[in-house]
FIKE-365297 format. One record per residue: residue in one letter; x negated, z, y of N, C-alpha, C in turn. Coordinates in Angstrom, 1 decimal, m for minus. Each point is the difference from the previous one (the first is absolute). Layout:
N
{rec 'a', {X, Z, Y}, {X, Z, Y}, {X, Z, Y}};
...
//
This chain:
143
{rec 'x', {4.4, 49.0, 15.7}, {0.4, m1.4, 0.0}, {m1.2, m0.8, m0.3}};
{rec 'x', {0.2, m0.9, m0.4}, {m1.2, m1.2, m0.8}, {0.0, m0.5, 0.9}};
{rec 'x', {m1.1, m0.3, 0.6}, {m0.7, m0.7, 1.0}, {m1.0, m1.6, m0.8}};
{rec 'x', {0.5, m1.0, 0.0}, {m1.2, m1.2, m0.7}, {m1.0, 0.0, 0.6}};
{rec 'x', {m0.4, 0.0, 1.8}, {m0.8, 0.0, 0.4}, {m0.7, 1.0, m0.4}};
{rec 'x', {m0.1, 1.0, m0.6}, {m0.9, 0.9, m0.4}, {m0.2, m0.5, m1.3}};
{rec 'x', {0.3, m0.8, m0.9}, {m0.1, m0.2, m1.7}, {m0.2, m1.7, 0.1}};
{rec 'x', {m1.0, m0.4, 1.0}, {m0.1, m1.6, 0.2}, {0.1, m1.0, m1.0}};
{rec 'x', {m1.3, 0.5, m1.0}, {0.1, m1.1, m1.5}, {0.7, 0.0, m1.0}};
{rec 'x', {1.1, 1.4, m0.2}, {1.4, 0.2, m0.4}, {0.9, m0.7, 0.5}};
{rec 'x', {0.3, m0.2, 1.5}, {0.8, m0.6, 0.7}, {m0.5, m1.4, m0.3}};
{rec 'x', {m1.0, m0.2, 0.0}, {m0.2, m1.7, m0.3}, {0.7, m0.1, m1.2}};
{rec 'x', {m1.1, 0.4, m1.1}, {0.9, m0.5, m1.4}, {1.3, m0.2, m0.5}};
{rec 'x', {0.7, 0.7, 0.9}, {1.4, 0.4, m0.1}, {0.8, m1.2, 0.6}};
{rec 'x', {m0.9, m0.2, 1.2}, {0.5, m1.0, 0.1}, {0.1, m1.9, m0.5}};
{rec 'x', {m1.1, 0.3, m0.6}, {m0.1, m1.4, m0.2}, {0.5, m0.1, m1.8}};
{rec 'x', {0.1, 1.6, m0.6}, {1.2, m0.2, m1.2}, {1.6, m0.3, 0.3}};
{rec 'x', {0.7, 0.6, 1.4}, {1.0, m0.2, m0.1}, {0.0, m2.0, 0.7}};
{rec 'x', {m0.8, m0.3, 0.8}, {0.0, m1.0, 0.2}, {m0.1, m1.4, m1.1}};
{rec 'x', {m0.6, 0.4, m0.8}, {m0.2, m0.5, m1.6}, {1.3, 0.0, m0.5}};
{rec 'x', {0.3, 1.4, m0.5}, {1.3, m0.1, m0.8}, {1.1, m0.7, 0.9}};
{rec 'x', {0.2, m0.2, 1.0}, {1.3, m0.3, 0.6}, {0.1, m1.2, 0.3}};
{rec 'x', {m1.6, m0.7, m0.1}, {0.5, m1.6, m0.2}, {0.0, m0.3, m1.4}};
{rec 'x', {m0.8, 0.5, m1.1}, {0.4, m0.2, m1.2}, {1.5, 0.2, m0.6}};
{rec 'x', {0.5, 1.6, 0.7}, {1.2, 0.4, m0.9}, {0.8, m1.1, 0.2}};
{rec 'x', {0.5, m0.5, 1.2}, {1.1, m0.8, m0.1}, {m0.1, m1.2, m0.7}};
{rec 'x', {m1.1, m0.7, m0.4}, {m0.1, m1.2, m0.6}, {0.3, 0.8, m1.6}};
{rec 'x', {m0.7, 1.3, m0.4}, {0.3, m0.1, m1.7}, {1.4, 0.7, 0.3}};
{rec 'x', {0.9, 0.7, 0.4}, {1.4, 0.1, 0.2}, {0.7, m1.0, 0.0}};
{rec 'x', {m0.3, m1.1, 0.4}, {0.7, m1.5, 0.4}, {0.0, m0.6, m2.1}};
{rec 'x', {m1.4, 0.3, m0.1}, {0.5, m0.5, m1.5}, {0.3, 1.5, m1.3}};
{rec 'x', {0.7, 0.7, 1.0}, {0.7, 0.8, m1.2}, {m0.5, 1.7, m0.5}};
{rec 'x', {m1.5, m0.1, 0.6}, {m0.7, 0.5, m0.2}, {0.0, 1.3, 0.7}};
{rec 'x', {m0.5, 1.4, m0.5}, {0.0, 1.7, 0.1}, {m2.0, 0.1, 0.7}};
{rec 'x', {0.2, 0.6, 0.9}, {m1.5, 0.5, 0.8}, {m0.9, 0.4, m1.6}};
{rec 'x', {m1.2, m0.2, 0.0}, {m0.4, 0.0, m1.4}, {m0.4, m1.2, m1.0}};
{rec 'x', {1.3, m0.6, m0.3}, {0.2, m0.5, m1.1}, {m1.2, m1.3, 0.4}};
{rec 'x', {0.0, m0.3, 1.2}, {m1.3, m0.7, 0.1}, {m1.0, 0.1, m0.6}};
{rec 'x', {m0.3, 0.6, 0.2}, {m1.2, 0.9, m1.0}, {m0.1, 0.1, m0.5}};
{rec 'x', {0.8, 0.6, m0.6}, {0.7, m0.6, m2.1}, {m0.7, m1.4, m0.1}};
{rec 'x', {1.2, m1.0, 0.8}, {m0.2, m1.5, m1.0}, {m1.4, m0.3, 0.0}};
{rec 'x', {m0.6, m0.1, 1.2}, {m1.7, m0.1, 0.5}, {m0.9, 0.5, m1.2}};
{rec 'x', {0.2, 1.2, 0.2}, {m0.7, 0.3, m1.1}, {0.0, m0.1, m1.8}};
{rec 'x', {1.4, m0.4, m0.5}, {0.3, m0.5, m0.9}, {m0.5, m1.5, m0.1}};
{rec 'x', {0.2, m0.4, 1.1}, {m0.1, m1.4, m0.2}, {m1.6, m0.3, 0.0}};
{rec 'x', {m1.0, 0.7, 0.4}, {m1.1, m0.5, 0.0}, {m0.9, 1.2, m0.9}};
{rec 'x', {0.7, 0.8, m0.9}, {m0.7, 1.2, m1.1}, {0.7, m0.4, m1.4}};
{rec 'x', {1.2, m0.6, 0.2}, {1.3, 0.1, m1.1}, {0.4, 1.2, m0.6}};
{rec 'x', {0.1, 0.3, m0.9}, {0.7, 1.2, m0.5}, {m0.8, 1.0, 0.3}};
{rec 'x', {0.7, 1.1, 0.5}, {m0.6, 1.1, 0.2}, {1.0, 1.3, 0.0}};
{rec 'x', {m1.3, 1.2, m0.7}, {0.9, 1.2, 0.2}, {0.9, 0.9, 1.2}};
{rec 'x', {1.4, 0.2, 0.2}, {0.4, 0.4, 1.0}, {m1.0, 1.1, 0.8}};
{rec 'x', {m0.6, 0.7, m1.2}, {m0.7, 1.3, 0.4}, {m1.3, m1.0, 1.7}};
{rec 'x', {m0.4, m0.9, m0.9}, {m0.8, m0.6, 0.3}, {0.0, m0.8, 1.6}};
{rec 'x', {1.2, m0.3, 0.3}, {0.5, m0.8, 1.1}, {0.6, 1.5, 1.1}};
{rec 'x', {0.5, 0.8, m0.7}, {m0.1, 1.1, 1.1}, {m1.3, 0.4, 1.0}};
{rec 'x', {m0.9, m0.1, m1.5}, {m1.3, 0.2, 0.9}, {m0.9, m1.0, 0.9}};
{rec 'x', {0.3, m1.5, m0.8}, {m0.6, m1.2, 1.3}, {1.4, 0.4, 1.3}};
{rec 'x', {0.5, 0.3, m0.5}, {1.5, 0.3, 1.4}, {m0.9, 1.0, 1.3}};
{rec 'x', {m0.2, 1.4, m1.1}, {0.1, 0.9, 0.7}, {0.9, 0.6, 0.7}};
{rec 'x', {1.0, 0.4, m1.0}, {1.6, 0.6, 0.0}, {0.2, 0.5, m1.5}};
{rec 'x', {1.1, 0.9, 0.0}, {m0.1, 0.9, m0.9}, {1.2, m1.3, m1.0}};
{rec 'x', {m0.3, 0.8, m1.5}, {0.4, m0.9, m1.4}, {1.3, 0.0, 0.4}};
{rec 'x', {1.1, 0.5, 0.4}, {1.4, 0.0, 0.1}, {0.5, m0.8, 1.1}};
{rec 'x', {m1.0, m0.3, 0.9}, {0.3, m1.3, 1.1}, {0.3, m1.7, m0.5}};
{rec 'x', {m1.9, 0.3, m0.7}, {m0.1, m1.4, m0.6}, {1.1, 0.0, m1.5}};
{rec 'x', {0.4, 0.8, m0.9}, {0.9, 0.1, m1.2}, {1.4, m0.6, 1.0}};
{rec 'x', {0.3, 0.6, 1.1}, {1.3, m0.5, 1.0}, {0.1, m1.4, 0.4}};
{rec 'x', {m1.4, m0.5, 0.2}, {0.0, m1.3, 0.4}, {0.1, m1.2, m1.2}};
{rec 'x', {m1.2, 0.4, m1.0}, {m0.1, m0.4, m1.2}, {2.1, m0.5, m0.8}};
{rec 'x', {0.3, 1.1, 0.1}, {1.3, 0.2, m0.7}, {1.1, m1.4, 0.9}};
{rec 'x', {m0.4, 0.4, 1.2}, {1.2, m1.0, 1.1}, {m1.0, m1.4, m0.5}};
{rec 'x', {m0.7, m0.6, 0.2}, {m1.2, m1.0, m0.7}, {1.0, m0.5, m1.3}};
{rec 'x', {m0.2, 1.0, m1.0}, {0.6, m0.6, m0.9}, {1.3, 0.0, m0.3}};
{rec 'x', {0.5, 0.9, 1.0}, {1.8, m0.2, m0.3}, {0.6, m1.8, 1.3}};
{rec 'x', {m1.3, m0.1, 0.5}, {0.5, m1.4, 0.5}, {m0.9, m1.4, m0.8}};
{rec 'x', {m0.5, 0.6, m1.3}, {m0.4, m1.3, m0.6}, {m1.4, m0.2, m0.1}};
{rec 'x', {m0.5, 0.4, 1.0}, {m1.7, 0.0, 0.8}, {m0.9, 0.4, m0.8}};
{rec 'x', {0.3, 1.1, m0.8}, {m1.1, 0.8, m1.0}, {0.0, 0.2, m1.5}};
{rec 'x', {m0.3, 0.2, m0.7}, {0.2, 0.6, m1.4}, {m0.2, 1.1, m0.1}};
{rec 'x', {0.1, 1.0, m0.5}, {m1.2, 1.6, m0.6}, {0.3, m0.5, m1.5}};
{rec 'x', {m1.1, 1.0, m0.4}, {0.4, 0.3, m1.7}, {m1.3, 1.1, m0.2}};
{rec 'x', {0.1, 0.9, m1.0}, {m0.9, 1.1, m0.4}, {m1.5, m0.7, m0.3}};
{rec 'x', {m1.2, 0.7, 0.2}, {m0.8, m0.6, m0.4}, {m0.4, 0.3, m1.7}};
{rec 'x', {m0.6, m0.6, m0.7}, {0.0, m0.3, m1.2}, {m1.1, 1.4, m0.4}};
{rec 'x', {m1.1, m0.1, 1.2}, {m0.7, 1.2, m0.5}, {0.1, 1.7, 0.0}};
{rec 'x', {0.8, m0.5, 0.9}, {1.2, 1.6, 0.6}, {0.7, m0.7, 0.8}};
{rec 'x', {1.3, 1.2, m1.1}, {1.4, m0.1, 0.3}, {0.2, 0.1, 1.5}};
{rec 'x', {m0.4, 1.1, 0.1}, {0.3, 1.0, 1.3}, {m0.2, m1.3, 1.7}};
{rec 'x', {m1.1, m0.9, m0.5}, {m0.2, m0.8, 1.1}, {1.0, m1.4, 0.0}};
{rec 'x', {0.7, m0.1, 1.3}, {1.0, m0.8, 0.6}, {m1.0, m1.4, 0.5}};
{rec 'x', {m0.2, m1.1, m0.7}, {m0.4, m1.3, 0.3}, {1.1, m1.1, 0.9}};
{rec 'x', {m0.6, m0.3, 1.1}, {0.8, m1.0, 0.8}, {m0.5, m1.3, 0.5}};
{rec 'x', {0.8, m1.2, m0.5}, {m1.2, m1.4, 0.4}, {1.5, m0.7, 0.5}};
{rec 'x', {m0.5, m0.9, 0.5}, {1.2, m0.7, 1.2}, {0.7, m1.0, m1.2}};
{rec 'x', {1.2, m0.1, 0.5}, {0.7, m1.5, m0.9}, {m0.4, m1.6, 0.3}};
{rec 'x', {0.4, m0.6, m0.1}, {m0.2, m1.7, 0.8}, {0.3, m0.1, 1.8}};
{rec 'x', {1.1, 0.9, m0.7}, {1.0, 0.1, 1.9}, {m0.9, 0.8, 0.7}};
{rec 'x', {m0.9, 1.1, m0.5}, {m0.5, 1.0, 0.7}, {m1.4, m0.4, 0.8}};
{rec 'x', {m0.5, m1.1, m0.9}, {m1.3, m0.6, m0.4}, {0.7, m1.4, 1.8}};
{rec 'x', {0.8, m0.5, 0.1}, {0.7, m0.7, 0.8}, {0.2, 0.5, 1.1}};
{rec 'x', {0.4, 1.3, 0.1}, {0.3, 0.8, 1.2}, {m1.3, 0.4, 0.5}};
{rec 'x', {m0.8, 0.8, m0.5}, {m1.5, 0.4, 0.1}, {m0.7, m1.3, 0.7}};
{rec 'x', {m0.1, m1.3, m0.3}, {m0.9, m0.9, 0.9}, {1.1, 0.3, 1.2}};
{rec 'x', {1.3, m0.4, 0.1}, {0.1, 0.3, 1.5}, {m0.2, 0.8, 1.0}};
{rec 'x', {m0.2, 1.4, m0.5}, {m0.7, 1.3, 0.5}, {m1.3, m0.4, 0.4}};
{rec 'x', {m0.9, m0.1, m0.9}, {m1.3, m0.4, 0.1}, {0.1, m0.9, 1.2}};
{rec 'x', {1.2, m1.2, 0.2}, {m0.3, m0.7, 1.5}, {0.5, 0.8, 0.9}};
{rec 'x', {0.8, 0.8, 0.1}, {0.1, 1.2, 1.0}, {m0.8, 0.5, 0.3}};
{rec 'x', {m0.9, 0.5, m0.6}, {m1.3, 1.1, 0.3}, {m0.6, m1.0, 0.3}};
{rec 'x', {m0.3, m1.2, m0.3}, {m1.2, m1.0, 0.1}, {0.4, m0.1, 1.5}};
{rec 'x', {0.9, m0.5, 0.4}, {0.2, m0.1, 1.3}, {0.4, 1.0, 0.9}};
{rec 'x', {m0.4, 1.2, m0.3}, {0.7, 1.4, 1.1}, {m1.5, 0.2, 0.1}};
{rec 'x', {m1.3, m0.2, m1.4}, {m1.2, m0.1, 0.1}, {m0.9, m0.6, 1.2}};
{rec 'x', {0.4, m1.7, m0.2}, {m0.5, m0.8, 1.4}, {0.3, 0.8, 1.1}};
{rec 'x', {1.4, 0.6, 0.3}, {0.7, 0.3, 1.7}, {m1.1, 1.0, 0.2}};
{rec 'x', {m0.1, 1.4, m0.9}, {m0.7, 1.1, 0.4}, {m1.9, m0.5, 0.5}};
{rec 'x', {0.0, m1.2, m0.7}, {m1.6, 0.2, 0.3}, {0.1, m1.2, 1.2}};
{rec 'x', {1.1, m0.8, 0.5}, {m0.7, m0.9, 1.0}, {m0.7, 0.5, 1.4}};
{rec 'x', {m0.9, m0.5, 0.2}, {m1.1, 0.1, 0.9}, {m1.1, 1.1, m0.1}};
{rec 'x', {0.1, 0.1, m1.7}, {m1.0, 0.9, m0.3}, {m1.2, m0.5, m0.4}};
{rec 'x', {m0.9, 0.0, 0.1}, {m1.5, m0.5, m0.7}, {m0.2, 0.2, m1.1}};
{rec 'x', {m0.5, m0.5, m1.3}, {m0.3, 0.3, m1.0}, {m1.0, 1.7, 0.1}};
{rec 'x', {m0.7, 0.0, 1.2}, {m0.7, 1.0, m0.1}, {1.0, 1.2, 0.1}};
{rec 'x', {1.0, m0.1, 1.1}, {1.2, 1.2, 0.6}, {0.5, 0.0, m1.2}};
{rec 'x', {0.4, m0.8, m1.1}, {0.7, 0.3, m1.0}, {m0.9, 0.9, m0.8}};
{rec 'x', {m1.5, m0.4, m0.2}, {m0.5, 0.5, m1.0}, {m0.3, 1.9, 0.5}};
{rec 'x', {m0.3, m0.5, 1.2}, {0.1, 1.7, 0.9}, {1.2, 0.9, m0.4}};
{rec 'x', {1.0, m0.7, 0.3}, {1.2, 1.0, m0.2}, {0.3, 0.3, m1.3}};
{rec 'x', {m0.6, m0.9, m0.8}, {0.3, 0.3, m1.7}, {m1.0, 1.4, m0.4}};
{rec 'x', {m1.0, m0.3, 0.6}, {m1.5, 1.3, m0.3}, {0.9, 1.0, 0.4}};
{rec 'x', {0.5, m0.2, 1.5}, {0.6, 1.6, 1.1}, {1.1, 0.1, m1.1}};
{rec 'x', {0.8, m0.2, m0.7}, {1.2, 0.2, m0.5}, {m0.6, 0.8, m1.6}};
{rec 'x', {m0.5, m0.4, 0.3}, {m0.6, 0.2, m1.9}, {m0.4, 1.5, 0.1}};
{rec 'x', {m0.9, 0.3, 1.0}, {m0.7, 1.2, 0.4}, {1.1, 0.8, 0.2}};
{rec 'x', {0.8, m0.4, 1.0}, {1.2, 1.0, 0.5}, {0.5, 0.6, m1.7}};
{rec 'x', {0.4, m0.9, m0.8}, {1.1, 0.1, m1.2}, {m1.6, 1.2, m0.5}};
{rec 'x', {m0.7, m0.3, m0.5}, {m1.3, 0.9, m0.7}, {0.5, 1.0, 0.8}};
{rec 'x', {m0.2, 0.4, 1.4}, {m0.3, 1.1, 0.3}, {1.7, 0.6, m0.2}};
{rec 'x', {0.8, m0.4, 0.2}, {1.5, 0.7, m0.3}, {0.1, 0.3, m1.7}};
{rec 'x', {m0.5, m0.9, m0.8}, {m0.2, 0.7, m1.4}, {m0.6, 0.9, m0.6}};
{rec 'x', {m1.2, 0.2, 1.4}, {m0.5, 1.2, m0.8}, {0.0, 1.5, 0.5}};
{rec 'x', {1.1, 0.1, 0.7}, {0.7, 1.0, 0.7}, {0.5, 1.0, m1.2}};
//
């Protein structure tokens, strides 16, 4: 049996991801929106067009997630694809007007689920937990 108290800074992170996603998810669900596709517009909206190959990887999720999300994106209006010009083989995706519209209200989602997580944090606690986090992620990558 899994014990947290034996896996402390596991049990933290875990918790302060599901605590994250669960006041985000309901606001991007409210406008229509699939776990993900945040990430999508965000990143579209502030790289523009980019290779699906490409956003799997700022994801960190495999190509048939983001190709799932991409696809719902543009079967609701939100995205374009089309082949890239220098190879076929690569799937290009940049946001529509509507998508480019939806994306700033996300961005106020996050902007403000951003304020809640850090209130009564010090610029220094912030900058701490950013170094501790960064380290953590290094040392899990190089496993």
């Amino acid at each position: 049996m899994l014990v947290f108290d034996d896996y402390p800074v596991g049990a933290a992170a875990l918790r302060i991801v599901n605590a994250h996603e669960s006041l985000i998810d309901k606001d991007i669900r409210a406008l229509g929106l699939y776990p993900g596709q945040d990430t999508i517009l965000i990143t579209l909206a502030h790289s523009g067009q980019q290779a699906q190959n490409a956003l799997a990887e700022t994801m960190q999720v495999d190509h048939s997630t983001v190709a799932k999300s991409v696809r719902r994106l543009v079967n609701s209006g939100l995205a374009e694809t089309g082949k890239s010009e220098k190879d076929k083989r690569v799937t290009l995706v940049q946001l529509t007007p509507a998508g480019l519209k939806l994306a700033k209200q996300v961005e106020a989602i996050c902007d403000a689920a951003e304020r809640q997580s850090i209130e009564g944090l010090t610029a220094e606690e912030q900058a701490i937990f950013v170094k501790v986090a960064d380290k953590i992620c290094a040392n899990l990558k190089a496993m």
